[in-house]
FIKOLZA-1660 file (N, C-alpha, C; in steps of 0.1 Angstrom, whole numbers, plus 5000, padded with zeros to 4 digits):
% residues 235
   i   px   py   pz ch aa at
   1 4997 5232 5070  A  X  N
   1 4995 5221 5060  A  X CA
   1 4981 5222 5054  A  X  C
   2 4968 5224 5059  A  X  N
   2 4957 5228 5057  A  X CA
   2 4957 5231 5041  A  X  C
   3 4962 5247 5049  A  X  N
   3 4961 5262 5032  A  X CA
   3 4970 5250 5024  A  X  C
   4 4980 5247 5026  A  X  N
   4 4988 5236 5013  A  X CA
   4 4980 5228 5004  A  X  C
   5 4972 5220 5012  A  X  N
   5 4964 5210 5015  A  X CA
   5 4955 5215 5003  A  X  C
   6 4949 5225 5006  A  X  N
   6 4939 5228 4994  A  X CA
   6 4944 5237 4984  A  X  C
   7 4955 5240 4980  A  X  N
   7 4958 5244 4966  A  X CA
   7 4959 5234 4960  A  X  C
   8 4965 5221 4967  A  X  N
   8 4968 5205 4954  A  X CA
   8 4955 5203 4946  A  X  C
   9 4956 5199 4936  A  X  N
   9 4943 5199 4927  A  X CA
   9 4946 5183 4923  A  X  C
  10 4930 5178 4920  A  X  N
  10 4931 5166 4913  A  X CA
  10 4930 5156 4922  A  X  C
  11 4932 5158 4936  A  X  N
  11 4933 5154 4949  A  X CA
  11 4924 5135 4943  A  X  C
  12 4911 5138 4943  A  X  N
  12 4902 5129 4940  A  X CA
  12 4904 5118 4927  A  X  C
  13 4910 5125 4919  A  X  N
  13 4913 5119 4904  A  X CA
  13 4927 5108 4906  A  X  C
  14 4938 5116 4915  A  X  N
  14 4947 5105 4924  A  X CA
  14 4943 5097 4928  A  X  C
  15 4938 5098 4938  A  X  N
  15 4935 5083 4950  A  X CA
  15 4920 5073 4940  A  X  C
  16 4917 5079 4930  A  X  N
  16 4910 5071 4924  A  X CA
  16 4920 5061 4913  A  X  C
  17 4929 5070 4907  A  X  N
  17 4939 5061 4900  A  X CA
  17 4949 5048 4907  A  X  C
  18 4950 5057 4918  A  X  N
  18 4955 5051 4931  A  X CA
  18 4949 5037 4931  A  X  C
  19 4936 5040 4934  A  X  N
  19 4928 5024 4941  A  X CA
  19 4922 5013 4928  A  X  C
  20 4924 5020 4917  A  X  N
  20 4924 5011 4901  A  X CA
  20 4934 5002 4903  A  X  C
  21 4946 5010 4904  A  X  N
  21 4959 5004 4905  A  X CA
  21 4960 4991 4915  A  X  C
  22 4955 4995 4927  A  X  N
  22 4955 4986 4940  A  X CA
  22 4947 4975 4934  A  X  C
  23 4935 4975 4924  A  X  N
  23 4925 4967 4922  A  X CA
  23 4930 4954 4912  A  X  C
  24 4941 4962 4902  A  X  N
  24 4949 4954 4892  A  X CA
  24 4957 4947 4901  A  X  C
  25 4960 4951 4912  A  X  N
  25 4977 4942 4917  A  X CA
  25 4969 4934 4927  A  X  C
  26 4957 4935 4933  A  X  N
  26 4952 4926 4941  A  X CA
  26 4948 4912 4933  A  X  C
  27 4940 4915 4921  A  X  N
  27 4937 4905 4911  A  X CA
  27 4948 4895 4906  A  X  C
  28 4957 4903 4901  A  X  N
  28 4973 4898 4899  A  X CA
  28 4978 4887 4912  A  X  C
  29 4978 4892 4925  A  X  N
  29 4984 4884 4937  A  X CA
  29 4973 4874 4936  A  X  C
  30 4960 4871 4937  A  X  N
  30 4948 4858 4938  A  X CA
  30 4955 4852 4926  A  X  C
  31 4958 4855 4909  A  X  N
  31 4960 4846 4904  A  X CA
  31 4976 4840 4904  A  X  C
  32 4982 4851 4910  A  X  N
  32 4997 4841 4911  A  X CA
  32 4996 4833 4925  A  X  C
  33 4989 4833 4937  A  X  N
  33 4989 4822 4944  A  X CA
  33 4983 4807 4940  A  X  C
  34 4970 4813 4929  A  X  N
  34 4968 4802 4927  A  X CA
  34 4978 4796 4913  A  X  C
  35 4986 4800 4906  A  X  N
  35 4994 4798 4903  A  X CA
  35 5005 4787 4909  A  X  C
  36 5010 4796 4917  A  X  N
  36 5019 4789 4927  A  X CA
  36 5011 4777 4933  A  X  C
  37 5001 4773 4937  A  X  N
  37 4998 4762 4943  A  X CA
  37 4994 4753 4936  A  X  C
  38 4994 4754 4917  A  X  N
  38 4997 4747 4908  A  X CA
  38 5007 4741 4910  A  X  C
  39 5018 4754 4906  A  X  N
  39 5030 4745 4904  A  X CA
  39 5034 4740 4917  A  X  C
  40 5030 4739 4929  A  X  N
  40 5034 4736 4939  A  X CA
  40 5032 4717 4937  A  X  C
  41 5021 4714 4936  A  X  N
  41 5016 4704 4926  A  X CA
  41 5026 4692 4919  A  X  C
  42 5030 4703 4911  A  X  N
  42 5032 4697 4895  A  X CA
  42 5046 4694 4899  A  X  C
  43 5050 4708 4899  A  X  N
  43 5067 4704 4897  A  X CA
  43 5073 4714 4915  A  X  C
  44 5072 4706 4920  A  X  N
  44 5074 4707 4937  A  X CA
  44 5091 4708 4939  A  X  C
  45 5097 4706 4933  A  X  N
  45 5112 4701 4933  A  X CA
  45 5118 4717 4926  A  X  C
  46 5110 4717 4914  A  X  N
  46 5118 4730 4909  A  X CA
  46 5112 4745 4913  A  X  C
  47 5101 4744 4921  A  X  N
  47 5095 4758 4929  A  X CA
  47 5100 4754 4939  A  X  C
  48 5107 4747 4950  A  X  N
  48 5113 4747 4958  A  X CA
  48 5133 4758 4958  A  X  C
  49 5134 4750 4945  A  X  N
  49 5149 4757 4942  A  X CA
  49 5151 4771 4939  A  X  C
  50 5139 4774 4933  A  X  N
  50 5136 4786 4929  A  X CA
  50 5130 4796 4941  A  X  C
  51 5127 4791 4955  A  X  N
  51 5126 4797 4968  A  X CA
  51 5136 4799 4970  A  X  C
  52 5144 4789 4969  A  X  N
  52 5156 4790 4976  A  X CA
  52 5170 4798 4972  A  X  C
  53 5164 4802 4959  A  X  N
  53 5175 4814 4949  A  X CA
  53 5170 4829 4956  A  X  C
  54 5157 4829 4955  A  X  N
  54 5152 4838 4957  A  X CA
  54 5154 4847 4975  A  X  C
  55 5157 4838 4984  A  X  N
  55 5161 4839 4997  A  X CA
  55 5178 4837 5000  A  X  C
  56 5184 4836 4988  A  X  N
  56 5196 4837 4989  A  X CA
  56 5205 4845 4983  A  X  C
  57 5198 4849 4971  A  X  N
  57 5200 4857 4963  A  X CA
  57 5212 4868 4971  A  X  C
  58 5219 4874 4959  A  X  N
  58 5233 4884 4964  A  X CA
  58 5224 4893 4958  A  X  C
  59 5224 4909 4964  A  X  N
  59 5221 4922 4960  A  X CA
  59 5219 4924 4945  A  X  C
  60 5235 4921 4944  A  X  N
  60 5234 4927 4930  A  X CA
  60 5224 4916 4914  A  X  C
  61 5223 4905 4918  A  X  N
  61 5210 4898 4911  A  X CA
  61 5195 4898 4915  A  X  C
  62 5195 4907 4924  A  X  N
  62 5183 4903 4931  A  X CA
  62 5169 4905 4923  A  X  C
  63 5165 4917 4912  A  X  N
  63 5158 4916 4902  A  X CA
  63 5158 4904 4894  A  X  C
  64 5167 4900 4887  A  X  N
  64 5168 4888 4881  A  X CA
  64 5164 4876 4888  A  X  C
  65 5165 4876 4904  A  X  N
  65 5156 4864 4906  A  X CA
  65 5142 4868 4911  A  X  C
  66 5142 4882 4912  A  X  N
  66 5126 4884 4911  A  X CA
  66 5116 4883 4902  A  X  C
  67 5124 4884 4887  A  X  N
  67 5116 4880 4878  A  X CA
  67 5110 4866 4878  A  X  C
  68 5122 4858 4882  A  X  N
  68 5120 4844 4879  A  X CA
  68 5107 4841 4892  A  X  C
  69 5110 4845 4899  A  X  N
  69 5102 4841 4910  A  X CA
  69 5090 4844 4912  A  X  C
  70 5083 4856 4905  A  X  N
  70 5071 4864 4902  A  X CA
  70 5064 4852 4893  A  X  C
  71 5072 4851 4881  A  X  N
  71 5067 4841 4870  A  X CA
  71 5066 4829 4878  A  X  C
  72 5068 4822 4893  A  X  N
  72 5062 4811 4894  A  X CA
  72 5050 4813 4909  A  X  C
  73 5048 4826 4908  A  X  N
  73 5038 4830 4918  A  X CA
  73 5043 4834 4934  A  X  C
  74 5052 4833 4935  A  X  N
  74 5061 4836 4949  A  X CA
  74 5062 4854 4947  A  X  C
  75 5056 4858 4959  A  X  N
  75 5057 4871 4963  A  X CA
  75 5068 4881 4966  A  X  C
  76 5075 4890 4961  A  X  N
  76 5085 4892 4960  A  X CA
  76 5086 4913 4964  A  X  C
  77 5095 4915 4973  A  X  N
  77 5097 4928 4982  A  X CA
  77 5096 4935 4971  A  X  C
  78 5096 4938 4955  A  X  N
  78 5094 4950 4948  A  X CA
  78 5090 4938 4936  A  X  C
  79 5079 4942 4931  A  X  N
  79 5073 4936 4918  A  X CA
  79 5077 4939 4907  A  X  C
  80 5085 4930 4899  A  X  N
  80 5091 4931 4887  A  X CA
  80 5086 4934 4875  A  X  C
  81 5072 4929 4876  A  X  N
  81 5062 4933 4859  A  X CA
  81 5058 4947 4868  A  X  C
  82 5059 4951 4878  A  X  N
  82 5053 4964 4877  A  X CA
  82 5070 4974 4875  A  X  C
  83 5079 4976 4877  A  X  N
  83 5090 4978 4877  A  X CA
  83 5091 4978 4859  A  X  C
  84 5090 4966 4853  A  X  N
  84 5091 4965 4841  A  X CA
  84 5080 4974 4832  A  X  C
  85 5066 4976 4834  A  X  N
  85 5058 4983 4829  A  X CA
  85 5058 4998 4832  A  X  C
  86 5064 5003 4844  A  X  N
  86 5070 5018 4850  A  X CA
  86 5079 5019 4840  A  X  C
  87 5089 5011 4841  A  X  N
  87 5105 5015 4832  A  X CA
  87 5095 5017 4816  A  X  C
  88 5089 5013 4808  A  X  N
  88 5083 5010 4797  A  X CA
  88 5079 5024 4791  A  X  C
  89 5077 5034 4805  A  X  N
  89 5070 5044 4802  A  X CA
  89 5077 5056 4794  A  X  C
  90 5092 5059 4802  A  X  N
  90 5102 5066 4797  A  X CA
  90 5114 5059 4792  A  X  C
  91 5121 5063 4780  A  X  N
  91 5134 5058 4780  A  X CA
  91 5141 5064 4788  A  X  C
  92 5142 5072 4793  A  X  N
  92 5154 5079 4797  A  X CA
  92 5149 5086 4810  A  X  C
  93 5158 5086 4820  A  X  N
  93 5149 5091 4839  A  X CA
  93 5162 5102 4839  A  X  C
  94 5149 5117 4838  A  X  N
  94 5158 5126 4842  A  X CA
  94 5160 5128 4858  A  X  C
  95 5167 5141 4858  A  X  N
  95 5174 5143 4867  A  X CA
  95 5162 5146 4882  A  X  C
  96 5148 5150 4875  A  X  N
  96 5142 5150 4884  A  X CA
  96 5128 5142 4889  A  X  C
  97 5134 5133 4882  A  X  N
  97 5124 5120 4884  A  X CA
  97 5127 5112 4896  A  X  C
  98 5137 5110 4905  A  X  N
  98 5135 5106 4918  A  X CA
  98 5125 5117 4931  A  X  C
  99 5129 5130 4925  A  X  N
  99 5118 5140 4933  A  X CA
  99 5104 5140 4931  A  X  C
 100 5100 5138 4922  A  X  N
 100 5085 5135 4909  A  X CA
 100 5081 5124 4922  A  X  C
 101 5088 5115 4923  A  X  N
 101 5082 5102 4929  A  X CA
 101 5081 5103 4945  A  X  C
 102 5091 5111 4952  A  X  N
 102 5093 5115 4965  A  X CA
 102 5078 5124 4966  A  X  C
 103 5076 5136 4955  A  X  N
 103 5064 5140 4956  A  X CA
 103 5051 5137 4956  A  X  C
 104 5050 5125 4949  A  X  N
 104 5038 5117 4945  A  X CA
 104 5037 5108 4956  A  X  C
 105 5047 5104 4967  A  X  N
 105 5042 5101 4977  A  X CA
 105 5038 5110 4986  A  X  C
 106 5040 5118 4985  A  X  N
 106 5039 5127 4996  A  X CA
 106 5023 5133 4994  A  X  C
 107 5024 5136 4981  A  X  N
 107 5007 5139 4975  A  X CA
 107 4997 5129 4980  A  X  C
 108 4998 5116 4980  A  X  N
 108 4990 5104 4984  A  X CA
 108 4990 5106 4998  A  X  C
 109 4999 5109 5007  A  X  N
 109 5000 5101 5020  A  X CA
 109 4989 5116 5026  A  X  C
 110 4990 5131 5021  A  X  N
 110 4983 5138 5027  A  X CA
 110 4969 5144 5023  A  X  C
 111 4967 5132 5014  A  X  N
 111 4954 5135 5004  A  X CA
 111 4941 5121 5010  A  X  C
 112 4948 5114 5022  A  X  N
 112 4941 5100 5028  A  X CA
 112 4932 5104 5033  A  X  C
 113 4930 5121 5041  A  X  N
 113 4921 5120 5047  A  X CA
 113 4905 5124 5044  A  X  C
 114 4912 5126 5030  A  X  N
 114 4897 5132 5019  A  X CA
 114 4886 5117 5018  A  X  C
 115 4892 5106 5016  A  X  N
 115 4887 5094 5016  A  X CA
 115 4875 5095 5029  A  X  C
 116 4879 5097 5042  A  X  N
 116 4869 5101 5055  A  X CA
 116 4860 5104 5050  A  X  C
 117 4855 5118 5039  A  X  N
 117 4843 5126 5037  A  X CA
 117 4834 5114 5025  A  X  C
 118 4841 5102 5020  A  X  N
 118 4836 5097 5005  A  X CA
 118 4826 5084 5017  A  X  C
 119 4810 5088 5014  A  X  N
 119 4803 5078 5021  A  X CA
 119 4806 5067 5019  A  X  C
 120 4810 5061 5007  A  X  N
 120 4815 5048 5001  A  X CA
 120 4827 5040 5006  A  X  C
 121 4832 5047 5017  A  X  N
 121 4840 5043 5022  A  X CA
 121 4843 5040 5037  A  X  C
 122 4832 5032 5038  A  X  N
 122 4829 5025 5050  A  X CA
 122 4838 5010 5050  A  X  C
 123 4842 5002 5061  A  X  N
 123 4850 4993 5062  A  X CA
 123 4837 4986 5061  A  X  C
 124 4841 4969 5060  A  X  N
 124 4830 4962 5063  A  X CA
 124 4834 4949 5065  A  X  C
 125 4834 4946 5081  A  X  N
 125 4841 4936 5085  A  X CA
 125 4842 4920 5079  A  X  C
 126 4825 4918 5071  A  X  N
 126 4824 4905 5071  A  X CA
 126 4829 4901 5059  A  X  C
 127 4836 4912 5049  A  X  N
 127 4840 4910 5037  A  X CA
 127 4856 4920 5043  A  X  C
 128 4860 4922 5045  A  X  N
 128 4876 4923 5053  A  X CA
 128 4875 4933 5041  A  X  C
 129 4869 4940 5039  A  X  N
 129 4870 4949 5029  A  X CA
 129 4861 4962 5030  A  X  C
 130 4871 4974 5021  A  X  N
 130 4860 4989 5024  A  X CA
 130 4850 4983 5010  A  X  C
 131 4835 4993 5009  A  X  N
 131 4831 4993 5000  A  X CA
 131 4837 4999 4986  A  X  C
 132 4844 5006 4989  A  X  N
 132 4847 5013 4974  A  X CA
 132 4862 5010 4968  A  X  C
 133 4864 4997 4980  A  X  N
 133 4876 4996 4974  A  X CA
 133 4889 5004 4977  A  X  C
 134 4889 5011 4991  A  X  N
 134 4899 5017 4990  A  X CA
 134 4910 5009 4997  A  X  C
 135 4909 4999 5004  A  X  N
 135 4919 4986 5010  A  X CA
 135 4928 4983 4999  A  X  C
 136 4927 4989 4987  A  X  N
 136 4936 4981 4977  A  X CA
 136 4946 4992 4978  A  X  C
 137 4943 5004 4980  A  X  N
 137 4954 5013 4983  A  X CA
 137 4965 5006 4990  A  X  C
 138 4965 4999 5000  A  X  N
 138 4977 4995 5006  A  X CA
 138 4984 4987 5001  A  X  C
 139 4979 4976 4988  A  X  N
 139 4988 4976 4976  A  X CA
 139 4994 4981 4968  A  X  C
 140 4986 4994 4965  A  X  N
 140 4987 5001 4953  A  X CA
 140 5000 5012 4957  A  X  C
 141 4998 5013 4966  A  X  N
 141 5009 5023 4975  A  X CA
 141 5018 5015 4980  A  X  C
 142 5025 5005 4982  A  X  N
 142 5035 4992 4984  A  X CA
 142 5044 4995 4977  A  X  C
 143 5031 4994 4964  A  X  N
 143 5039 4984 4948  A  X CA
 143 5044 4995 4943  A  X  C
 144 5037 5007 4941  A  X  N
 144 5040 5016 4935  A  X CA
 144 5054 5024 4943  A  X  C
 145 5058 5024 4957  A  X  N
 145 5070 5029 4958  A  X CA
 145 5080 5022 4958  A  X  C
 146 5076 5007 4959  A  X  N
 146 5094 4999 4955  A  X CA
 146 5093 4998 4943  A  X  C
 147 5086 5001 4931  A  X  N
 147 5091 4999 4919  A  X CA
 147 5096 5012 4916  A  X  C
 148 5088 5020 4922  A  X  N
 148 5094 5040 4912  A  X CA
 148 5108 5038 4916  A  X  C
 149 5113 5040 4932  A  X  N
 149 5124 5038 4938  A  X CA
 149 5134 5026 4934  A  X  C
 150 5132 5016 4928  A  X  N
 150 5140 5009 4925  A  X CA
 150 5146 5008 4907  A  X  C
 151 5134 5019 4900  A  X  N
 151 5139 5026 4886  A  X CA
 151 5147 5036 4892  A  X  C
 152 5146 5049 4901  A  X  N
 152 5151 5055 4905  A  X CA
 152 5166 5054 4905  A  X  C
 153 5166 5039 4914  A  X  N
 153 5181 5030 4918  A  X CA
 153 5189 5043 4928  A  X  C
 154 5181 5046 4937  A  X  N
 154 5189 5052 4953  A  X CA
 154 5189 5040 4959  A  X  C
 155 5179 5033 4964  A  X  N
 155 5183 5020 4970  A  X CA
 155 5176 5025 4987  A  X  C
 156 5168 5035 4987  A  X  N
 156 5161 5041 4995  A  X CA
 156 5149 5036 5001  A  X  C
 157 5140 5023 4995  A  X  N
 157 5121 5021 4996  A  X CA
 157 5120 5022 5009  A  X  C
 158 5132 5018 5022  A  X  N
 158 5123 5013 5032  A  X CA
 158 5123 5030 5040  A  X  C
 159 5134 5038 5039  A  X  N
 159 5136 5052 5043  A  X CA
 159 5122 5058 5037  A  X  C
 160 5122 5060 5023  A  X  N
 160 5109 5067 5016  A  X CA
 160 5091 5060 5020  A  X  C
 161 5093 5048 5025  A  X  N
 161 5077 5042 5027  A  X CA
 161 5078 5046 5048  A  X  C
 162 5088 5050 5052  A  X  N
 162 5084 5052 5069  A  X CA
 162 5085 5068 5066  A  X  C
 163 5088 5077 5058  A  X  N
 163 5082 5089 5055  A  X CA
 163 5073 5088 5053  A  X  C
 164 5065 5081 5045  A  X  N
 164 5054 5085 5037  A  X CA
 164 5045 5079 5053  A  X  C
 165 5044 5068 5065  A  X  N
 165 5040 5062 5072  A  X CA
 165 5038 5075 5082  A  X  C
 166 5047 5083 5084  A  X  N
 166 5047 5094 5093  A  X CA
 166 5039 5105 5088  A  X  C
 167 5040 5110 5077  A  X  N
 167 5030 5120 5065  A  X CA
 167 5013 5113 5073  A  X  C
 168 5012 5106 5067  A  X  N
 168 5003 5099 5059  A  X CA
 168 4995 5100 5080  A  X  C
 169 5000 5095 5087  A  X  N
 169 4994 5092 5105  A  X CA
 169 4992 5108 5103  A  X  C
 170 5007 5116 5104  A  X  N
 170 5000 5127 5107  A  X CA
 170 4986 5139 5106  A  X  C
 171 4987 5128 5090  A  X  N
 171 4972 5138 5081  A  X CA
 171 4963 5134 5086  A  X  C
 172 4963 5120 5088  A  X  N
 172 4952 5113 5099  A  X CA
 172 4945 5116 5114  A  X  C
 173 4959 5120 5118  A  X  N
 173 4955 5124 5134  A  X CA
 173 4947 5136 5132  A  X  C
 174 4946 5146 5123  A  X  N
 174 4941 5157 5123  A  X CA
 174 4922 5153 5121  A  X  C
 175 4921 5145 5111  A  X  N
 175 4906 5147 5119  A  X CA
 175 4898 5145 5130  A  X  C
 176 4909 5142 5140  A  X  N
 176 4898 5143 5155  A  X CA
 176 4898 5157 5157  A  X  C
 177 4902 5165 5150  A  X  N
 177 4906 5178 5153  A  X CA
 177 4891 5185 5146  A  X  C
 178 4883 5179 5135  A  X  N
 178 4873 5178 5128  A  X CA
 178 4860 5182 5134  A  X  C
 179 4860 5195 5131  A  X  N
 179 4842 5199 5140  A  X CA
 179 4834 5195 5132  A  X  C
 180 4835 5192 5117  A  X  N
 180 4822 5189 5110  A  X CA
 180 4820 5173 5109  A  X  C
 181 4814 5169 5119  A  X  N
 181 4813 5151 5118  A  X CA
 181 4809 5145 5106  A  X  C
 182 4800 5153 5100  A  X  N
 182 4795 5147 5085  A  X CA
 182 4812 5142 5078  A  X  C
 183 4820 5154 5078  A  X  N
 183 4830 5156 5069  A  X CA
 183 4838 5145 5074  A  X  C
 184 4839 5136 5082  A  X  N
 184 4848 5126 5087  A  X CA
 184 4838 5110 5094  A  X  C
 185 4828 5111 5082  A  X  N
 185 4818 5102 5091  A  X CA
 185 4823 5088 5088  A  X  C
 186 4832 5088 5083  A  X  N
 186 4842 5076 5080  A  X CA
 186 4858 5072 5083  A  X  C
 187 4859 5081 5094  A  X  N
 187 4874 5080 5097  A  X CA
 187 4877 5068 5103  A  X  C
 188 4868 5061 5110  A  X  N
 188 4876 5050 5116  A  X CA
 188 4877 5040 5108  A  X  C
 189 4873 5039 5097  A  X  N
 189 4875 5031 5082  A  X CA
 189 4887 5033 5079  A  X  C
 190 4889 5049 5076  A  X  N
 190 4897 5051 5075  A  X CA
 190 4913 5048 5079  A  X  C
 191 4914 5051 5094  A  X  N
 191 4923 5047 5098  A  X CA
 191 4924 5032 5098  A  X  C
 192 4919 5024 5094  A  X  N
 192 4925 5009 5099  A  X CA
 192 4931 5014 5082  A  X  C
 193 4931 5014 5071  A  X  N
 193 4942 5015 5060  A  X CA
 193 4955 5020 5064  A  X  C
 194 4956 5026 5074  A  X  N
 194 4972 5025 5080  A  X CA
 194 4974 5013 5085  A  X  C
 195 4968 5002 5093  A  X  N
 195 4971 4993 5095  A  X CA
 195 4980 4984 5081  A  X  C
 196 4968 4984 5074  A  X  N
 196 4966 4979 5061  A  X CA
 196 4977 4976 5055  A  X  C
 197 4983 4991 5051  A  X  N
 197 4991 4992 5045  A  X CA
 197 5006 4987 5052  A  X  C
 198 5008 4989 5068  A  X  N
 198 5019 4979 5070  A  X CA
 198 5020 4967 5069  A  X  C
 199 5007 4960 5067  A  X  N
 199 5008 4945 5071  A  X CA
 199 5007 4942 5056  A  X  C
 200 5007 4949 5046  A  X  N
 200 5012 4947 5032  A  X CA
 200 5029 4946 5028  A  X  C
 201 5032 4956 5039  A  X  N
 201 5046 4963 5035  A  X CA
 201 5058 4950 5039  A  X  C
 202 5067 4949 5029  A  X  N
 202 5082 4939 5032  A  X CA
 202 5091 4951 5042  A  X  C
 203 5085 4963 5040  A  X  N
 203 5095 4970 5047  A  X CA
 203 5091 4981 5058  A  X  C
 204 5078 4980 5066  A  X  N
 204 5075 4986 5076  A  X CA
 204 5072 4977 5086  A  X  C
 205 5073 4980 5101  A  X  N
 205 5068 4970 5110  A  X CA
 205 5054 4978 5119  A  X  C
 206 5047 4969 5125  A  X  N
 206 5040 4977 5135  A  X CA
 206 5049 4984 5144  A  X  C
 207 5056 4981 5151  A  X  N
 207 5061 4989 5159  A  X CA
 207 5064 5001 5156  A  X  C
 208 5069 5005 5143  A  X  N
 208 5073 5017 5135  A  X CA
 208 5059 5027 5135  A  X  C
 209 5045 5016 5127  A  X  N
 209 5034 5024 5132  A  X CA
 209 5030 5028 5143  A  X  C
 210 5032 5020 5156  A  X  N
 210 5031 5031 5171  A  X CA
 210 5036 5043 5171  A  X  C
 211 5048 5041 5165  A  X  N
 211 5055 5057 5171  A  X CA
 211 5052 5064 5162  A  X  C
 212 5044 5062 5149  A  X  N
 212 5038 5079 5143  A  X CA
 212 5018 5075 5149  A  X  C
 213 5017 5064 5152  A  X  N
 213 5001 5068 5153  A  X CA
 213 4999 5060 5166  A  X  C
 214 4990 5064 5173  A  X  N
 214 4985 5057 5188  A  X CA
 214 4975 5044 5183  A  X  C
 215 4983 5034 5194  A  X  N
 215 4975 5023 5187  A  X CA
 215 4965 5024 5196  A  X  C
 216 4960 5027 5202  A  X  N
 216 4944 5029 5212  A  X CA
 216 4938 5036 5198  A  X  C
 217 4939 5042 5190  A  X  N
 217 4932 5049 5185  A  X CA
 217 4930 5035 5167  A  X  C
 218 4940 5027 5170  A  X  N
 218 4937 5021 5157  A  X CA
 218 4924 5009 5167  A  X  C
 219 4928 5003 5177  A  X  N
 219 4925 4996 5183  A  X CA
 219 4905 5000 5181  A  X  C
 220 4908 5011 5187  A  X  N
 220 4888 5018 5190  A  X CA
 220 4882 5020 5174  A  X  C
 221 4888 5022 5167  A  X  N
 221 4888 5021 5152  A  X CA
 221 4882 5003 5150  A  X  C
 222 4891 4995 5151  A  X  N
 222 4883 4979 5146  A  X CA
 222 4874 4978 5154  A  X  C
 223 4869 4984 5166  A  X  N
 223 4857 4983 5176  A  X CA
 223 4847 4987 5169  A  X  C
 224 4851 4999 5163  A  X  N
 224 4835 5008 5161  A  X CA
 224 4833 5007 5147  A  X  C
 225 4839 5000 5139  A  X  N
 225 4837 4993 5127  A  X CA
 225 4835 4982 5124  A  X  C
 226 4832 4971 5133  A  X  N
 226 4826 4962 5141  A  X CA
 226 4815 4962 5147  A  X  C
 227 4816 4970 5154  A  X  N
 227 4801 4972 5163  A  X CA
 227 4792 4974 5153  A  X  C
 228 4793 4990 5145  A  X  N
 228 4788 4993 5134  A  X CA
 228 4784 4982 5124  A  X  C
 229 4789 4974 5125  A  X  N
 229 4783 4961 5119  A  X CA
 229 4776 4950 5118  A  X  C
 230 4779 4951 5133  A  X  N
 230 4774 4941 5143  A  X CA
 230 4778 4930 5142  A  X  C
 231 4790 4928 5139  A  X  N
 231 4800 4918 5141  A  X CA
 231 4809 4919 5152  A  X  C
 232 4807 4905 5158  A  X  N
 232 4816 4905 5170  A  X CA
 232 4835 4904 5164  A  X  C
 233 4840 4913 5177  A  X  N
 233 4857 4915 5168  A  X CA
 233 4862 4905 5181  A  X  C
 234 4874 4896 5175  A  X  N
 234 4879 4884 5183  A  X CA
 234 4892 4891 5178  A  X  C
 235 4901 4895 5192  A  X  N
 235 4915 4901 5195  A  X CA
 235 4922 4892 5204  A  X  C
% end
C-alpha cells in the first residue's frame, strides 16, 4: 500500500479542500443550533411537530422531511443543502459516479496519515480542537459521504463509512511502524480524529472502532496530548 500510497498526487491539496469543507459545515451546525434554540423560544409547538415528522418519517419521504427539518436547525443523518449543492453540480450522474465517490473515500481515509508529518497539527486540549483545523475533517468526511451516496441512491452510507473506518485505522496503525519520529511527531493528534470522526457519525459506533483500531492505543493518545499540554484528562 506504501508504493500505492505515493503515486496518488495532490494528496495535500485534498485533505486541505477536505478541512475548508469541514470548516463551512462546522460554522453552518453553530448557526443552526442557535437557530433552533430561537425557534425553540418562539414557536415551541411547531419545532416540536416537526421532531416528531422527522423521527417518524417512512423511508421513502425521508429527504423531504430533512429539508424541513435542516431549515429549523434540527440535525439530520445526511444534510440536505449539502445533497442539494452536490446534486447542483452535474445534471446528469453517469454510470461511474458511484465508483468516483467509493474512490474519493478511499483517497481520504489513506491519505490521514500525511497530516502526522504537518507541525500544525497538534491537538490542543483546552480548545477541544487541532490547530490547523483538521478536527473538522470529521465533519467534512460525515457530510460528504451521506450526501455523494444518497445522490448516488444505493442506499449504502453506513456499509461505505465502516469501509472507509477500517481503510482509514489501518493507514493509521502503520505509523508506529515509523522509524523517522520527526515524520510522525504528531500522530497521537492524529489518531484521536478517528475518535472524532465516529462520534460525529449517525452511522458508526465505538464498538465498530475497536475492532479496526486498539482502544489502548486511542486511550494513550488523549494522555499524551494532554500531558503535552499540561492539562489534566478526567476519564
Amino acid at each position: 500500500m506504501k508504493e500505492l500510497f505515493r503515486r496518488l498526487q495532490n494528496v495535500d491539496s485534498v485533505l486541505q479542500r477536505m478541512s475548508i469543507i469541514g470548516v463551512i459545515i462546522c460554522f453552518r451546525s453553530l448557526a443552526q443550533d442557535a437557530l433552533n434554540d430561537v425557534l425553540g423560544e418562539r414557536i415551541p409547538f411547531l419545532l416540536s411537530s416537526i421532531n416528531d415528522f422527522k423521527h417518524h418519517v417512512m423511508n421513502g419521504d425521508s429527504m423531504i422531511v430533512s429539508e424541513m427539518a435542516s431549515a429549523t436547525g434540527l440535525p439530520c443523518k445526511v444534510d440536505p443543502a449539502l445533497v442539494s449543492a452536490l446534486r447542483s453540480q452535474k445534471c446528469e450522474l453517469g454510470e461511474d459516479e458511484y465508483q468516483m465517490a467509493c474512490l474519493l473515500m478511499v483517497f481520504i481515509a489513506v491519505s490521514l496519515p500525511k497530516l502526522a508529518r504537518n507541525e500544525a497539527s497538534y491537538y490542543k486540549p483546552s480548545l477541544e480542537a487541532h490547530a490547523n483545523n483538521v478536527h473538522c475533517l470529521a465533519h467534512a468526511i460525515n457530510g460528504i459521504a451521506g450526501a455523494l451516496f444518497t445522490i448516488c441512491g444505493v442506499n449504502d452510507i453506513e456499509e461505505r463509512l465502516k469501509e472507509f473506518l477500517a481503510l482509514a485505522s489501518s493507514s493509521l496503525l502503520r505509523l508506529g511502524h515509523e522509524p523517522d519520529k520527526e515524520l510522525v511527531r504528531n500522530r497521537e493528534s492524529i489518531y484521536l480524529l478517528l475518535d472524532m470522526i465516529v462520534q460525529e457519525s449517525p452511522f458508526l459506533t465505538m464498538d465498530l472502532l475497536e475492532s479496526c483500531f486498539p482502544y489502548a492505543l486511542l486511550r494513550n493518545a488523549y494522555h499524551a496530548v494532554y500531558k503535552s499540554d499540561g492539562t489534566a484528562l478526567v476519564i
